[in-house]
C-alpha positions in Angstrom: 44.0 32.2 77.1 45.7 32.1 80.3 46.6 35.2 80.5 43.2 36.5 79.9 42.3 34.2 82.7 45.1 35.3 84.9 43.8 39.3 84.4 40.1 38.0 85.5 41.6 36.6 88.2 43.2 40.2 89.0 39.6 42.0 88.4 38.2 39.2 90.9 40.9 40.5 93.5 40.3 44.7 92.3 36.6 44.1 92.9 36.7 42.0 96.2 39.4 45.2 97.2 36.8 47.9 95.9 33.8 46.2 97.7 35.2 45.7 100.9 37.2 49.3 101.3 35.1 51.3 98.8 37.6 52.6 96.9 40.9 51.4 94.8 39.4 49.5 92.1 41.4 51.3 89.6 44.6 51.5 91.4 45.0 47.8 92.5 43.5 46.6 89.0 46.1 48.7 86.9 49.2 48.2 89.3 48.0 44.3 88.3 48.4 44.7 84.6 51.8 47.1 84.9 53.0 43.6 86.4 51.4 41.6 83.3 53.6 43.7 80.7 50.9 46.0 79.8 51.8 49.9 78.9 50.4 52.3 81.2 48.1 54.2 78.4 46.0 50.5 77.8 45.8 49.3 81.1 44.2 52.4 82.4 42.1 52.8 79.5 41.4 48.8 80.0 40.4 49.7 83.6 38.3 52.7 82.3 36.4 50.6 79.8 35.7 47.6 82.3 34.5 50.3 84.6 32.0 51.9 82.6 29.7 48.7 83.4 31.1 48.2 86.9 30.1 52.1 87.9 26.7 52.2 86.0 25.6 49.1 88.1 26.8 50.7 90.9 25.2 54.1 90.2 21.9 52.6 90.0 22.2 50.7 93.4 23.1 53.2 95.1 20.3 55.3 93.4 17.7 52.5 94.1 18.5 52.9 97.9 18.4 56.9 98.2 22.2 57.1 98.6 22.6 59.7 95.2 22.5 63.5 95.9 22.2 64.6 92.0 22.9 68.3 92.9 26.0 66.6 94.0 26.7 64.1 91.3 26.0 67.4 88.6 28.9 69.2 90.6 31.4 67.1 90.8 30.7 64.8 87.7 30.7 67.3 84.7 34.6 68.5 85.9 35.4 65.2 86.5 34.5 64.1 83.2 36.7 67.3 82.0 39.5 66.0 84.0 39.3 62.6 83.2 39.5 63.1 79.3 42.1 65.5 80.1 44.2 63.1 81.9 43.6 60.3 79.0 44.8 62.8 76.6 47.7 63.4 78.0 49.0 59.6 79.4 48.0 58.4 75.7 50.6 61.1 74.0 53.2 60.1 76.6 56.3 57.6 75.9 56.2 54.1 77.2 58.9 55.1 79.0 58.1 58.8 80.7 53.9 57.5 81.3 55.8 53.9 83.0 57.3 56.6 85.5 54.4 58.7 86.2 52.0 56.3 86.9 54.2 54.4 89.0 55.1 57.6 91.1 51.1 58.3 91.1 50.1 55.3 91.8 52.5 55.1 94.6 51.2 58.2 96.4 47.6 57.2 96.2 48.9 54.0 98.1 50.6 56.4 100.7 47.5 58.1 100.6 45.3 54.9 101.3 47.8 53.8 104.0 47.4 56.6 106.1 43.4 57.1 105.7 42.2 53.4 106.7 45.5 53.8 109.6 44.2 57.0 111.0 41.5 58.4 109.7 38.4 59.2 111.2 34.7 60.5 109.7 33.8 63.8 111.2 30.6 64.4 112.1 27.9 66.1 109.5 27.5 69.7 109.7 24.9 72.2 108.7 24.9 73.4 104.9 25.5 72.1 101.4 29.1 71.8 99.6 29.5 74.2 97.7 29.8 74.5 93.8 33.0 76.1 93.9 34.6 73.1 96.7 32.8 70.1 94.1 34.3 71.6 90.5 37.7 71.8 91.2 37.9 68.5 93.5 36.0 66.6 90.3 38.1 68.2 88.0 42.0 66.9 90.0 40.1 64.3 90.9 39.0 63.1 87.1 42.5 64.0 85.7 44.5 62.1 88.4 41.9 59.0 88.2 42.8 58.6 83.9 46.4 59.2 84.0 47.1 56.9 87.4 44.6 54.3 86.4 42.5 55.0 89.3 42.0 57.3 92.2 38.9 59.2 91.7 37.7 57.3 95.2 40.2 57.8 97.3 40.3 61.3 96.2 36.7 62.6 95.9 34.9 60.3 98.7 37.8 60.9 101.3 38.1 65.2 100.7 34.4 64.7 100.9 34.0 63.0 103.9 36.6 65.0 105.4 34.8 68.1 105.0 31.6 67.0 106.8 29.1 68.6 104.8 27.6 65.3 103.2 26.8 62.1 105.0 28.4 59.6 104.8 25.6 57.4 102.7 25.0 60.0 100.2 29.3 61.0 99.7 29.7 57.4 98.7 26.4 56.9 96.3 27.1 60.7 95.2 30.7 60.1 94.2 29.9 56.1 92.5 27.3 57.3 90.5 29.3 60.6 89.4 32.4 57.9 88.3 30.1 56.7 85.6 30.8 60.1 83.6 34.5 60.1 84.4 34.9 56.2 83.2 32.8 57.6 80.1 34.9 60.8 79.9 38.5 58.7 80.2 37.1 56.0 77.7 36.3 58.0 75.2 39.6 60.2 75.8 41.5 56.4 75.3 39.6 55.6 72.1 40.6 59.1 70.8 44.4 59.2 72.4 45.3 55.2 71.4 42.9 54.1 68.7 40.2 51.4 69.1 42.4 49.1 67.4 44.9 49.6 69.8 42.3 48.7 72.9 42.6 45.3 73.9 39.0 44.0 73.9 39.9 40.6 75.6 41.9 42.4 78.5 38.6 44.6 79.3 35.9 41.7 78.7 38.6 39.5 81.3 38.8 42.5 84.1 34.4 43.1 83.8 33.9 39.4 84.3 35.6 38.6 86.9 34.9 42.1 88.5 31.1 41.4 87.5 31.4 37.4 89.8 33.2 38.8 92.1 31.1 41.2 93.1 28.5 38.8 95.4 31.8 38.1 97.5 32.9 41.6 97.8 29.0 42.3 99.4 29.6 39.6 101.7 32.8 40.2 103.3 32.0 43.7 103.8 30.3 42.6 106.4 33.0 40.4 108.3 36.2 41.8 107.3 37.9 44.7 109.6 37.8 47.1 106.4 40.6 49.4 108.3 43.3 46.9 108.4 42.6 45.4 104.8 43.0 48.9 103.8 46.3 49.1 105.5 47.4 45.8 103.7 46.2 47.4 100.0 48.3 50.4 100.9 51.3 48.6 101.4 51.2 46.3 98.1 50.8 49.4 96.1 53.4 51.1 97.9 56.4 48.2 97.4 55.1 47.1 94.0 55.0 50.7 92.5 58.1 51.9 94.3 60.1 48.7 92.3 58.8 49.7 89.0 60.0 53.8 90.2 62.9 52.6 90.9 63.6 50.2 88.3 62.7 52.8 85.7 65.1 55.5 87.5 68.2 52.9 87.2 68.6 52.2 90.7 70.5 49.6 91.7 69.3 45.8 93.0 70.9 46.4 96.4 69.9 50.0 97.0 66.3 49.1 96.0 66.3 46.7 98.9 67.1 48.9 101.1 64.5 51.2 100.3 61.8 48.3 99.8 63.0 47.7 103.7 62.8 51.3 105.0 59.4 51.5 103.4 57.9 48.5 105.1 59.3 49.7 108.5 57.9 53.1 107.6 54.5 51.1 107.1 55.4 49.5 110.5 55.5 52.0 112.6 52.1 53.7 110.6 49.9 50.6 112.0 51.5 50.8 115.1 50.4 54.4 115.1 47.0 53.4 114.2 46.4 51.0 117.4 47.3 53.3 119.8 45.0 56.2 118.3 42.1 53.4 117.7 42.8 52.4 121.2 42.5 55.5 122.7 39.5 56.3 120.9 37.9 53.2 122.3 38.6 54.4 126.0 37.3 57.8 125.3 34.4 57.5 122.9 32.5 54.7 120.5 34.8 54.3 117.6 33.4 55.6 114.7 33.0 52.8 112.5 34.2 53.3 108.5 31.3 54.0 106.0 32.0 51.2 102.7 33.6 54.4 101.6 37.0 53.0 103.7 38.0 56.4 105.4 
């Protein structure tokens, strides 16, 4: 019974992360349940299962408010979907052992990834045109695989390259690419139940992860609001960063003392990627209005 309370706890803290930046619900929630003892292959098919609610709700607000492009959602759904099963497919066949290190190593890149987005990035302006067909399938489709087999990542993925390509504002990216996870959570489910075996899904773990994610939700809307999304963004890179690059390491066989070293090079390393972020935020301010972060968090 604790436990199950301790991993609604971690949903709470996924959700309040994924409300105020946009993005890394998966990632933070299944780095949290690597550190329970869970096996790569059930937490992200725990995550995938909690997150069919949790991106339905979602799809429909975002609907309800005008934010969904459907052409869009289409586009970049159906090849995420592909991916997604794809990618549940292939974690589920993996050992305990070999998936431990992959989704560690992924896991730690989409922290690198997040780091250096809320530190420096920057929305470019919206352009002429539509995105095209052939730009949406094979983003959904990476997008999808790397989102199953890390636990997460089809936001920081899909809703950063699409903001960066300015084609889509910023509104309609976000709503676009939340209701389009509902397929991928659907697809990767489904790819779970076939790859592990129902019996082999922990029911409890994803009823724990959707309630608290479900209560935690009101707090999420509200801090959006009063939090400086950019720097919490920067602090959610960093814990994924040092917690993955312990298990990487652990799994290699590195050494206690080496690890150190490298846990300190990486937080310098994170160091000196804030301080580049206040200089480039302040000169921004002295040159032009900063562009604000959509909920999107890039």
């Amino acid at each position: 019974m604790r436990r199950l309370i301790l991993i609604a706890l971690l949903g709470s803290i996924a959700q309040l992360v994924d409300g105020t930046l946009g993005m890394a619900y998966g990632v933070t929630a299944t780095t949290a349940l690597l550190i329970t003892g869970i096996s790569p292959a059930v937490a992200s098919a725990s995550v995938h299962l909690a997150e069919v609610g949790t991106t339905l709700a979602s799809g429909l607000s975002h609907w309800r408010f005008g934010n969904v492009d459907w052409r869009v959602v289409a586009l970049i759904g159906v090849p995420g979907g592909i991916g997604a099963f794809a990618g549940a497919t292939f974690l589920s066949n993996l050992s305990t052992e070999s998936a431990s290190l992959w989704v560690a190593a992924l896991l730690l890149l989409l922290g690198v990834y997040i780091l250096a987005r809320f530190a420096t990035g920057k929305v470019r302006a919206v352009i002429e045109g539509k995105v095209g067909g052939r730009f949406l399938g094979p983003l959904g489709l990476v997008a999808g695989f790397i989102d199953a087999t890390g636990g997460g990542g089809w936001g920081p993925v899909a809703t950063s390259t699409l903001l960066s390509s300015g084609k889509l504002a910023p509104r309609r990216t976000v709503g676009s690419v939340s209701a389009a996870e509902f397929i991928v959570s659907v697809a990767a489910s489904i790819g779970f139940l076939f790859g592990l075996g129902s019996s082999n899904i922990p029911v409890g773990i994803v009823a724990a992860l959707l309630i608290g994610g479900v209560l935690a939700a009101p707090l999420a809307a509200w801090l959006v609001s009063r939090l400086a999304t950019r720097w919490l963004g920067v602090g959610v890179g960093l814990v994924l960063i040092l917690t993955n690059a312990r298990t990487l390491l652990k799994g290699l066989g590195v050494a206690e003392g080496p690890r150190f070293l490298v846990y300190g090079i990486l937080v310098v390393l994170w160091a000196a990627v804030v301080t580049y972020g206040i200089r480039v935020a302040g000169r921004r301010a002295t040159t032009e209005p900063e562009q604000e972060l959509e909920t999107a968090g890039v």
